[in-house]
N, C-alpha and C positions, 0 to 999 in steps of 0.2 A: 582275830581272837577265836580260840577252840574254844566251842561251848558242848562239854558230855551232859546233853541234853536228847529227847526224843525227837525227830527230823519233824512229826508230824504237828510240835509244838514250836513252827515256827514262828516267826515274828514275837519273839520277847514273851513266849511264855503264855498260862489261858486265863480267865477268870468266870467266875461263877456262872451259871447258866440254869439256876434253875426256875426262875421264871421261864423258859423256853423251852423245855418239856415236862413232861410226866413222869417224876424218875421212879413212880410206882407203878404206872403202868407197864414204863418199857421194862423195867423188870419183869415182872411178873409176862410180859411175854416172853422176852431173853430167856428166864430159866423152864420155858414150857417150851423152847426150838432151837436151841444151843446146846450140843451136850459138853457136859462137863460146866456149864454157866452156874455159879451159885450164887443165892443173895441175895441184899438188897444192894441199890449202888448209890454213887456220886455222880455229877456232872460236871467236868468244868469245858468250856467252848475257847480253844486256842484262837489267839488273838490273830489277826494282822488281816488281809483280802481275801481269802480264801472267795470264789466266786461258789462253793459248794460247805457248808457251817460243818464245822469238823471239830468234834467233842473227845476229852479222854472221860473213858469211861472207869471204872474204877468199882469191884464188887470185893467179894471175899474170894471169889476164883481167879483174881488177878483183873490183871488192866487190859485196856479195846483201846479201839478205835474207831467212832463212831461217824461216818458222813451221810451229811444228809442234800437234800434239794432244799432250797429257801424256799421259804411259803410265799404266795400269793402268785399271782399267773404267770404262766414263764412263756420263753418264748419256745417253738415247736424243738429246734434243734440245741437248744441251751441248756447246761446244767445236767446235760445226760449223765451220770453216775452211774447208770445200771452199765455204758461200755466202760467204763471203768472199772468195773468190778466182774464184765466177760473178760475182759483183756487178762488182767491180773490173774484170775482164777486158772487162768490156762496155764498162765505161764508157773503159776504154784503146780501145776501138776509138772511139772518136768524141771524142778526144783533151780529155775530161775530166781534170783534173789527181790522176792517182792513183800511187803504184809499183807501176808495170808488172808484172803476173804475169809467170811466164816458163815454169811447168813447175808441172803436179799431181802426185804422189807416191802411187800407192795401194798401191804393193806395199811393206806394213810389213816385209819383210825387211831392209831396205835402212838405218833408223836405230829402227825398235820400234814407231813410229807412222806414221799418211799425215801429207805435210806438203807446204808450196809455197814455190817460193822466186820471189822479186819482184825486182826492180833496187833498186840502193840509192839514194835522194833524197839529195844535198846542199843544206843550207840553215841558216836558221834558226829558231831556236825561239824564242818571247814565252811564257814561264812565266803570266806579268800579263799581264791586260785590253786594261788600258792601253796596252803597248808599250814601257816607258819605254826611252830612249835612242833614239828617232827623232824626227827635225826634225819640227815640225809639218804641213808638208805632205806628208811620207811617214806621218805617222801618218794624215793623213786619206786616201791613198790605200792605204794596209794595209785601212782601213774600208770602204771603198768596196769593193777585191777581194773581202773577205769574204764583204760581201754579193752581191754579183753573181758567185759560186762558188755559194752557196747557191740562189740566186734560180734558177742555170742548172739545177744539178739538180733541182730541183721540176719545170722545165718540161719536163724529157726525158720522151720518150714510153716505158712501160717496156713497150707491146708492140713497139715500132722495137726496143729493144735485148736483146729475147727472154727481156722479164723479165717479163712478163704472171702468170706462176705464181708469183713469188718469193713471194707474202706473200698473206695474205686481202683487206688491203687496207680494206674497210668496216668501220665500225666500227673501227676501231683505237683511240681515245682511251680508248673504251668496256671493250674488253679490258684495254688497259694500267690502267687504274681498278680494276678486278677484280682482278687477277693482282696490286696492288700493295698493294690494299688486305688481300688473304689471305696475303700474305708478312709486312706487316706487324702482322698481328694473331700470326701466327706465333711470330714474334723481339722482341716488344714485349718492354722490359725496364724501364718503367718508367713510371706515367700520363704522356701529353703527351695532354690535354683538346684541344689544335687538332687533334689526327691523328684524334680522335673525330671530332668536327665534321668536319672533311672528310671521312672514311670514309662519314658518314653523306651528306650535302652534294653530292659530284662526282658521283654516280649520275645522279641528277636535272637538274644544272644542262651536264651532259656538251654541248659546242657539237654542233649536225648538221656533219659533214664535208659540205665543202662539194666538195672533189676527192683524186684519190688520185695519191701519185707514190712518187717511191724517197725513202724518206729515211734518212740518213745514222744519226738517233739519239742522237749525243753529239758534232753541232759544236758546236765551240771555236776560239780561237787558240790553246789549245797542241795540237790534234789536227790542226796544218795544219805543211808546212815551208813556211816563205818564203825566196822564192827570196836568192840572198845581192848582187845588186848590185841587186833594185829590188823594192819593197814587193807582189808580186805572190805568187798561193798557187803555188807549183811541185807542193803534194801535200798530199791529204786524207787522213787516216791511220787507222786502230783503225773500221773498218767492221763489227766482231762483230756491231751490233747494227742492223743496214740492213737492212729489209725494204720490204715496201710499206705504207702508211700515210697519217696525217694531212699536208701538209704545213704546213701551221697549227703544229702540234703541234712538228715539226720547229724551225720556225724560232723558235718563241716560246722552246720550250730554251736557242737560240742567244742570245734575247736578253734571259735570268737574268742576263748576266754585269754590269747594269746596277744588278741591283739584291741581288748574294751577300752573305748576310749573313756574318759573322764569328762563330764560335762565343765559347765564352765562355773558353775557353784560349788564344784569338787563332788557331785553325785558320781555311783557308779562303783566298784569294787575296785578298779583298772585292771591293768595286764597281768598278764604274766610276763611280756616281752620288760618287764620293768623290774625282773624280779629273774630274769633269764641267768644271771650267775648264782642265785640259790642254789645251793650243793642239792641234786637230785633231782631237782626241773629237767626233765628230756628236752631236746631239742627239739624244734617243731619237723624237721626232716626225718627224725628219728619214730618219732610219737607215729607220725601219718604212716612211716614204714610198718610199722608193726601191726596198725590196723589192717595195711593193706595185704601183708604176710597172712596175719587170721582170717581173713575171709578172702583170700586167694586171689586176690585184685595185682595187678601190677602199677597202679598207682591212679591219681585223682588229675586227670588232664585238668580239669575243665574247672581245679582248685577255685584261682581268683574269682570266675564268673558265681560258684555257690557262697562266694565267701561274701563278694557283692549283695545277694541273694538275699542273704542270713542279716545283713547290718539292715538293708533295706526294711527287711518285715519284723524285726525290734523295732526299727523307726516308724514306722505305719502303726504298730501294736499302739506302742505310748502314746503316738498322738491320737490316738484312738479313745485310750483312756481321757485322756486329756481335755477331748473337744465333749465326751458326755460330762464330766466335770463342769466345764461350762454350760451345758444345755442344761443342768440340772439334773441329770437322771443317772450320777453317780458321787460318789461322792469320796473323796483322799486327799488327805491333808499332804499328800507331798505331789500335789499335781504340779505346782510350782517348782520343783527339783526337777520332777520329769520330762517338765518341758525344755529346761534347758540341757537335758539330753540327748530330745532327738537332733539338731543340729549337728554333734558331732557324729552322731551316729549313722548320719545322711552322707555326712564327708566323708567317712571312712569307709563306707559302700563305695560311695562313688572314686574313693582310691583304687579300690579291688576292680570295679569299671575299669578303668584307668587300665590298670596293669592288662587287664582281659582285652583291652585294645578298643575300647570305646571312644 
């Protein structure tokens, strides 16, 4: 289903919020460090998980985008928003398609936590892969933007945009392997014999990074708006997880969406491989060429091993959510959905294993 809605009103839309701040106070900040900010406002807080409470704001100068830190203690490295709003900020100056920071927040007097607020993106949203409800030739230029959105960020220089520090950088695949594989021995709640094998398996077979850029961390088509009269990305969205890294790694994420499997309670958006004769779906040989054309690569040896990779650390992710759900210290009413996802998501890791010669 296309919903011409705002990207950053995901999950079904916001409701009220104002018990949850001060909508006269943050005004009356807003229009004394915003220029052009007028008014008084509205609040309402877009529904769904957002790990960072993210508000549209709404005055007489037009509508925001308001994100904040959850109150009460966090933990040292959680919840950072201020990189989120370096990363972005940069990449607005060199008119990468992002919503525009507009102002940092550090004095928590002001709503209980720091927080930032961005321009609001009009557009659309593609829930599905696929796109459905676009002519065949806007489906294949939605694809095309996609990737050459993707493709453009890898090639930025992140000392040009004074992000040299943002991330470690080397080794990245390596760490995420580790940190994914100790979460999931964690919250394991039940044998999946593929998540051994890989645990044991991605150490080893981990590809050498071949270069290091910014990567984004969880592109998608539903983490993009598209613009609303022509299949182009207006804005790349939920940047929590951008640092510097693989760009391999980055893009082969991107390009799961080919082959998601469906859990066993029908979760999951599935393929594209299931939707492969839709007029304007690129091939997946075709897709990867043209990445590898923009940024000058002659192609992705070590494919299956990050493809493995990528299925694996969705499956560590959810069980992840999944086992605090149990302990108490989160709380989603589709943990029950999500778990019967990572099972197949273990298996079709451990396919891409398979192929990589494990």
């Amino acid at each position: 289903m296309v919903q011409d809605i705002d990207r950053q009103s995901a999950f079904s839309g916001t409701r009220p919020a104002a018990d949850e701040i001060d909508a006269g106070r943050l005004a009356s900040y807003l229009n004394h460090n915003i220029a052009g900010f007028r008014g008084s406002l509205t609040l309402a807080r877009f529904k769904g998980g957002q790990s960072n409470p993210t508000y549209l704001v709404t005055a007489e100068s037009g509508r925001y985008v308001l994100r904040r830190k959850p109150p009460g203690k966090l933990l040292p490295s959680a919840h950072a928003i201020e990189r989120e709003y370096r990363v972005t900020t940069a990449l607005a100056r060199v008119d990468f398609p992002v919503a525009r920071p507009l102002h940092y927040c550090t004095d928590t007097s002001v709503i209980g936590t720091e927080f930032y607020l961005m321009e609001h993106v009009e557009g659309r949203v593609y829930w599905e892969p696929w796109a459905p409800g676009l002519a065949p030739d806007e489906r294949a230029e939605l694809f095309g933007a996609l990737n050459r959105t993707i493709a453009r960020l890898h090639r930025l220089d992140p000392g040009e945009l004074k992000l040299a520090e943002f991330g470690k950088g080397e080794g990245y695949v390596a760490r995420q392997i580790k940190r994914w594989s100790e979460q999931y021995r964690a919250s394991a709640s039940e044998p999946i014999p593929e998540m051994d094998r890989l645990i044991a398996w991605l150490p080893q077979a981990c590809p050498t990074q071949s270069a290091t850029a910014i990567v984004h961390g969880d592109f998608r088509l539903d983490n993009c708006i598209i613009a609303a009269g022509k299949p182009d990305v207006a804005a790349v969205l939920d940047w929590e997880l951008a640092t510097l890294g693989d760009p391999l790694a980055d893009y082969t994420y991107h390009l799961m969406m080919w082959w998601m499997p469906r859990s066993a309670r029908g979760g999951g958006v599935g393929s594209l491989l299931g939707h492969e004769k839709d007029p304007g779906i690129p091939a997946i040989e075709a897709y990867i060429e043209d990445y590898c054309t923009l940024t000058g690569r002659d192609g992705i040896p070590d494919l299956d091993v990050y493809l493995a990779y990528n299925f694996f650390r969705i499956a560590a992710i959810l069980q992840g959510i999944i086992g605090r759900v149990r302990d108490g210290t989160a709380a989603n009413r589709n943990a029950a959905l999500m778990a019967s996802e990572v099972r197949p998501l273990a298996e079709t890791a451990w396919h891409f294993a398979r192929r990589a010669g494990a």
